[in-house]
C-alpha positions as CSV (number, residue, x, y, z in Angstrom):
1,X,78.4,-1.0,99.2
2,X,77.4,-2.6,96.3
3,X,75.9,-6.3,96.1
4,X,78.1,-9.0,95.1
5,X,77.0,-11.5,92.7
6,X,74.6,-14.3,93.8
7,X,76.7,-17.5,93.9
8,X,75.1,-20.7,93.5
9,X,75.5,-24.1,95.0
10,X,76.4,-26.1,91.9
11,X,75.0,-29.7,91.4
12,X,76.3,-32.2,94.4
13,X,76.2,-29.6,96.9
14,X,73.9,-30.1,99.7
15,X,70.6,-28.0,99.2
16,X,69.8,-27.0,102.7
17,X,66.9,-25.3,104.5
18,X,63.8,-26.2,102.3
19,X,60.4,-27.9,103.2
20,X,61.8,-31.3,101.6
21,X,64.7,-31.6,104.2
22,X,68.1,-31.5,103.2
23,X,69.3,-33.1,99.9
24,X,71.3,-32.9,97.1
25,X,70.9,-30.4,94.3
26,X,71.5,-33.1,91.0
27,X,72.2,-31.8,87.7
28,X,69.0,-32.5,84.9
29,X,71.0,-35.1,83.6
30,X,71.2,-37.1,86.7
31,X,67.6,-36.1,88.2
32,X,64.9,-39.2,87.5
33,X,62.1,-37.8,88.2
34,X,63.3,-34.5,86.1
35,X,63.9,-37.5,83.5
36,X,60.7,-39.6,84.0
37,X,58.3,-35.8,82.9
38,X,61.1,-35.4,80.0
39,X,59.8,-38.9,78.6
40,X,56.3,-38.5,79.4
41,X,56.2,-35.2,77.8
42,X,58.4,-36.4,74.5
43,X,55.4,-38.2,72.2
44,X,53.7,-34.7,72.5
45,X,54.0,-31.6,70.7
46,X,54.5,-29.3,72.9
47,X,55.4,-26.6,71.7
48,X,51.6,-26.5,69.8
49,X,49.7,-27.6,72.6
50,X,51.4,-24.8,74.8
51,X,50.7,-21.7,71.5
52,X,46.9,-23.0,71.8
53,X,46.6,-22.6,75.6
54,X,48.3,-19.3,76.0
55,X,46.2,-18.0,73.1
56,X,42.9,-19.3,75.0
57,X,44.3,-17.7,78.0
58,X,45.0,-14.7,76.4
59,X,41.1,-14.7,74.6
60,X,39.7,-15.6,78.1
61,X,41.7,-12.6,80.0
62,X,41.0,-10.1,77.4
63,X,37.0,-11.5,77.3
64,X,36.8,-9.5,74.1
65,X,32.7,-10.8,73.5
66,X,32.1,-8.6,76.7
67,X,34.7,-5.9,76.4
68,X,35.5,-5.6,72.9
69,X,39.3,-5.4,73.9
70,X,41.8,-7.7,71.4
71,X,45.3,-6.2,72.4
72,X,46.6,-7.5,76.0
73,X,49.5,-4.7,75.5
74,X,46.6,-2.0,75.3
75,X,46.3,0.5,77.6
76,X,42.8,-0.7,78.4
77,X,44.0,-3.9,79.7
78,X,45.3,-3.6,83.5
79,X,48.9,-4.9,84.4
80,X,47.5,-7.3,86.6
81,X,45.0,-8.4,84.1
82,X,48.2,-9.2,82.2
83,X,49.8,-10.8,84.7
84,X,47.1,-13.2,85.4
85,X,47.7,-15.0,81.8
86,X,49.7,-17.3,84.1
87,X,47.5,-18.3,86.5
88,X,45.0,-18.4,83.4
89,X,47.4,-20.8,81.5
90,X,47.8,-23.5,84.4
91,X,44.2,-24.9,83.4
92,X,44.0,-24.6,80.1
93,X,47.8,-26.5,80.1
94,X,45.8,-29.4,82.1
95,X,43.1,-29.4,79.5
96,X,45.5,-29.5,76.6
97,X,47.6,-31.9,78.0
98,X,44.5,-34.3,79.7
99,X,46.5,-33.7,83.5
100,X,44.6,-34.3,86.2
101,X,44.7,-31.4,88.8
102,X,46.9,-32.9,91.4
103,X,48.3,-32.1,94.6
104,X,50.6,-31.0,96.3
105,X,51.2,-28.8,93.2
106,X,49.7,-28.1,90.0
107,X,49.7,-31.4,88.4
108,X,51.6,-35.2,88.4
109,X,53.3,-35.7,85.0
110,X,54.3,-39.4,84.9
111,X,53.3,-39.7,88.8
112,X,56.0,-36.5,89.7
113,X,54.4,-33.4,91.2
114,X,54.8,-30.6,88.7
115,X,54.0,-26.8,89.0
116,X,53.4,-25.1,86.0
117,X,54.7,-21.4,85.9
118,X,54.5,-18.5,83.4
119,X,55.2,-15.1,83.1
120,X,55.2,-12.0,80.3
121,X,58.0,-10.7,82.1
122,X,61.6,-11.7,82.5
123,X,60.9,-14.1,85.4
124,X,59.1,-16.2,87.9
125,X,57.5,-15.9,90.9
126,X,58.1,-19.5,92.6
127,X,56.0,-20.1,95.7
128,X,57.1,-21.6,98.7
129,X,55.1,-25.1,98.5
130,X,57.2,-25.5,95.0
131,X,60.7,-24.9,96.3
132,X,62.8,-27.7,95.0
133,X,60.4,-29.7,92.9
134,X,60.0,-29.4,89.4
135,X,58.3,-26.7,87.1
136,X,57.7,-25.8,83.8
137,X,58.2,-22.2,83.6
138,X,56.8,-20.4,79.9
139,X,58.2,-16.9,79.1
140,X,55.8,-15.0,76.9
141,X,56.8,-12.1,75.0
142,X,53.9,-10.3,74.3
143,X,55.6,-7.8,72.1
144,X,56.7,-10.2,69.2
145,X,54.3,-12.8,70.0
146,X,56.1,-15.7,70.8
147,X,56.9,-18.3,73.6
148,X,59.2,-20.7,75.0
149,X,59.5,-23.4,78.1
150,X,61.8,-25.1,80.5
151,X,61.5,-27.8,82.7
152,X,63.8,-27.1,85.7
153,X,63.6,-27.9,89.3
154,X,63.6,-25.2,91.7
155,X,66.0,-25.5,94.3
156,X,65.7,-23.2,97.1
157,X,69.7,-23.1,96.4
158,X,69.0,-21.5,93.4
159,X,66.1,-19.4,93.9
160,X,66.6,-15.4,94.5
161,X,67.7,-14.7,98.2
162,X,65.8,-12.6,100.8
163,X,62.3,-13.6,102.0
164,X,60.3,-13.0,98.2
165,X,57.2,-11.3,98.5
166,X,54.4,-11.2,100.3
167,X,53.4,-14.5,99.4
168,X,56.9,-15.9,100.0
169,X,57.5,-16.2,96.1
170,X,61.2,-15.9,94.6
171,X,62.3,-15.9,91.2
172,X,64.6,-18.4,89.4
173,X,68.3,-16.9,89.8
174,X,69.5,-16.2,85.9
175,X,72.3,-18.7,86.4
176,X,70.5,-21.5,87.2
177,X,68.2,-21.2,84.6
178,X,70.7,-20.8,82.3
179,X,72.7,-24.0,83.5
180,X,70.3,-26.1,85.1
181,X,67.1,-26.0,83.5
182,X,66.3,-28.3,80.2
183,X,64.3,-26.3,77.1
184,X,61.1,-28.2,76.0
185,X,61.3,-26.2,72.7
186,X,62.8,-22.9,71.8
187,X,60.7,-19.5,70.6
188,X,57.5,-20.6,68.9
189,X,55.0,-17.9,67.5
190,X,51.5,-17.4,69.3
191,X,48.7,-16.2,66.6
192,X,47.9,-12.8,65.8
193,X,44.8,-11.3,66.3
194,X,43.8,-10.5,63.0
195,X,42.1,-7.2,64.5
196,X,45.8,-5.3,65.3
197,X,46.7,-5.5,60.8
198,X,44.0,-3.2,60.8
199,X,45.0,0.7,60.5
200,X,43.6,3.1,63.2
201,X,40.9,4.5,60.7
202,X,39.5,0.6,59.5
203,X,40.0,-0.1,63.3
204,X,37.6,3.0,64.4
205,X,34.9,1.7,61.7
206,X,34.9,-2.0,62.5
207,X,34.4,-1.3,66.7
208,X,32.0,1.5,66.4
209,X,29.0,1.7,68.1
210,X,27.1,1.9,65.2
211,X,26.4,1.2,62.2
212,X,25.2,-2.4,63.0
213,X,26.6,-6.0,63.2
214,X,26.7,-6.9,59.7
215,X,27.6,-3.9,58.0
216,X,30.6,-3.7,60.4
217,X,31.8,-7.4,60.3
218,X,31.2,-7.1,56.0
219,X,34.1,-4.2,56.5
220,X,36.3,-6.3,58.9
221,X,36.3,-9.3,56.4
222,X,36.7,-7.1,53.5
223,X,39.7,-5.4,55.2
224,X,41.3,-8.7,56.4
225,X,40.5,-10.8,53.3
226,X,43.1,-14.1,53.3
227,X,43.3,-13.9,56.6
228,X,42.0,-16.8,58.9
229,X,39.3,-15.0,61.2
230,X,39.3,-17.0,64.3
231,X,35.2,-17.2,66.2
232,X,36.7,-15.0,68.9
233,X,37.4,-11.6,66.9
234,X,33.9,-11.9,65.6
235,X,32.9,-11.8,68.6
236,X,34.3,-9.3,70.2
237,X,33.5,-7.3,67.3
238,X,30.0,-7.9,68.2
239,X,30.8,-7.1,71.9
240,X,27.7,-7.3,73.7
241,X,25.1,-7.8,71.0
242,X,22.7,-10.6,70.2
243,X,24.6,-13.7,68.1
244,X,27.2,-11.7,66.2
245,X,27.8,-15.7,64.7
246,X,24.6,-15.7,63.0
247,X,25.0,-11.8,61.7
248,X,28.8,-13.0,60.7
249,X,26.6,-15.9,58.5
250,X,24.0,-13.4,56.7
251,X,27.4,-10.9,55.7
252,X,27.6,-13.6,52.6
253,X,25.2,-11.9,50.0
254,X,27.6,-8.9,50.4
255,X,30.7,-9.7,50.3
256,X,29.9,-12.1,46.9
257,X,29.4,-8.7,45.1
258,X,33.1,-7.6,46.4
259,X,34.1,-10.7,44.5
260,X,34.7,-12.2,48.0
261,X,33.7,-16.1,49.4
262,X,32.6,-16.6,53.1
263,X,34.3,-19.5,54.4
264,X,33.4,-21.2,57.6
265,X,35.5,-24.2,59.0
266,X,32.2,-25.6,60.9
267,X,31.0,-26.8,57.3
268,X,33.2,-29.9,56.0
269,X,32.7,-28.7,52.1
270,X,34.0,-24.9,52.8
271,X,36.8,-26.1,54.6
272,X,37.8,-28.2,51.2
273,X,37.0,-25.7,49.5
274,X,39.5,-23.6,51.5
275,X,42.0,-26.9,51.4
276,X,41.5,-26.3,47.6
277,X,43.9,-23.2,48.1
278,X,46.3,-24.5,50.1
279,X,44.0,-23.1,53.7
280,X,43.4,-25.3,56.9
281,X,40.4,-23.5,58.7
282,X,40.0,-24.7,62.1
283,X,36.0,-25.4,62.9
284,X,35.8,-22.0,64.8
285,X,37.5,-20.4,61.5
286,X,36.7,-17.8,59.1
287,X,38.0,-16.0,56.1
288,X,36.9,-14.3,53.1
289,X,38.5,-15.5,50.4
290,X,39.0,-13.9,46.7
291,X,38.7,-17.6,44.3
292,X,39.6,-15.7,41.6
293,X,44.1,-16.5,42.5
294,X,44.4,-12.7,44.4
295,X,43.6,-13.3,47.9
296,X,46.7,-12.6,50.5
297,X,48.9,-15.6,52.3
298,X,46.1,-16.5,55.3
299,X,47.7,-15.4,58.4
């Protein structure tokens, strides 16, 4: 016999069987505390703060300076590598945000217990201890490299039926997210590594073993001039060598004779210099840049 579709409780109904007690399931609108992190949250740019954690949790799961990996959909990466972006993403979310790490949950956002959930699939797993209170809950779409939030509380009600899995986790039933929860902002792009524009054949030269450091980081900024080269790709690039920073600095005498400028956003006067064509380098940025009009859009 085939299963019938889930039917949810719908806002006023009594949410029944949780850790809270009984009470009643309130639509966004009508929720204060749901109201209260809405406000808190609404000075704050979101959306940017959010692409510049999941891109540090992405850099710190991938751990390219030891590994040399820079694609989390390559085979070399291990599903539950992936899948621990998430649990990567809760602290660097605190950082961005300057949220304490707060019991009984992830965090207090204007003195409400929030959980803060993520996932590179379709949906979340939603433990036990955060039935009913609120969450933000990321998608990321690894594929076209972009993300978006909601802040939505969890009712039991509306949480996947059965017993979850091991760990007592359930996922957010389709309706209710659709319905019930409130978007903080809507697909937003997370950076490309500037290491997958390269072809397979520039890719096999610039992560070889050999030659060294500098002649291979003088072929990755030749290949990606224009493009903003974050510290992170040089150094997984150098993966396991001595200060691939300083190499990436004495690379300068050779790409001036490919008619090409070494930026670096540490030093005030190259970033103006990259201002001067319409470039903002980050102090952990690179790029090579032609000055003579030909360089590419930075990316």
């Amino acid at each position: 016999m085939s299963r019938g579709r889930l039917v949810l409780q719908e806002p006023g109904d009594l949410c029944m069987g949780t850790n809270t007690g009984e009470h009643i399931l309130r639509a966004p609108a009508e929720d204060s505390e749901l109201q209260d992190v809405l406000s808190w949250l609404a000075p704050h740019d979101v959306a940017g703060l959010y692409t510049g954690a999941i891109a540090n949790a992405i850099d710190y799961v991938l751990d390219g300076a030891r590994t040399g990996r820079y694609d989390l959909q390559s085979g070399e990466v291990h599903p539950g590598e992936r899948a621990s972006v998430g649990a990567k993403l809760e602290y660097e979310v605190l950082r961005s945000f300057s949220l304490p790490k707060a019991a009984p949950l992830d965090t207090l956002i204007a003195g409400v217990p929030v959980d803060i959930k993520a996932t590179v699939g379709a949906n979340w797993a939603i433990p036990s201890e955060a039935h009913c209170h609120l969450c933000i809950c990321t998608q990321i779409q690894l594929g076209r490299n972009r993300h978006r939030s909601w802040l939505v509380r969890t009712h039991k009600s509306w949480l996947y039926r059965g017993k979850g899995n091991r760990d007592g986790k359930r996922g957010l039933a389709v309706q209710a997210w659709d319905k019930w929860s409130v978007p903080l902002y809507d697909w937003t792009p997370l950076p490309v590594n500037p290491l997958t524009l390269l072809t397979p054949e520039q890719t096999s030269r610039v992560l070889a073993e050999k030659p060294g450091q500098e002649e291979r980081l003088t072929l990755m900024f030749r290949y990606l001039a224009g493009h903003i080269i974050p510290r992170s790709v040089i150094s997984t690039v150098g993966a396991g060598r001595h200060d691939p920073l300083r190499r990436a600095r004495g690379v300068r005498n050779r790409l001036a004779k490919d008619g090409l400028t070494l930026l670096c956003g540490k030093f005030p006067e190259q970033r103006d210099t990259a201002a001067a064509h319409a470039i903002t380098l980050g102090p952990e940025d690179w790029i090579a840049l032609r000055t003579d009009g030909e360089h590419e859009s930075a990316g």
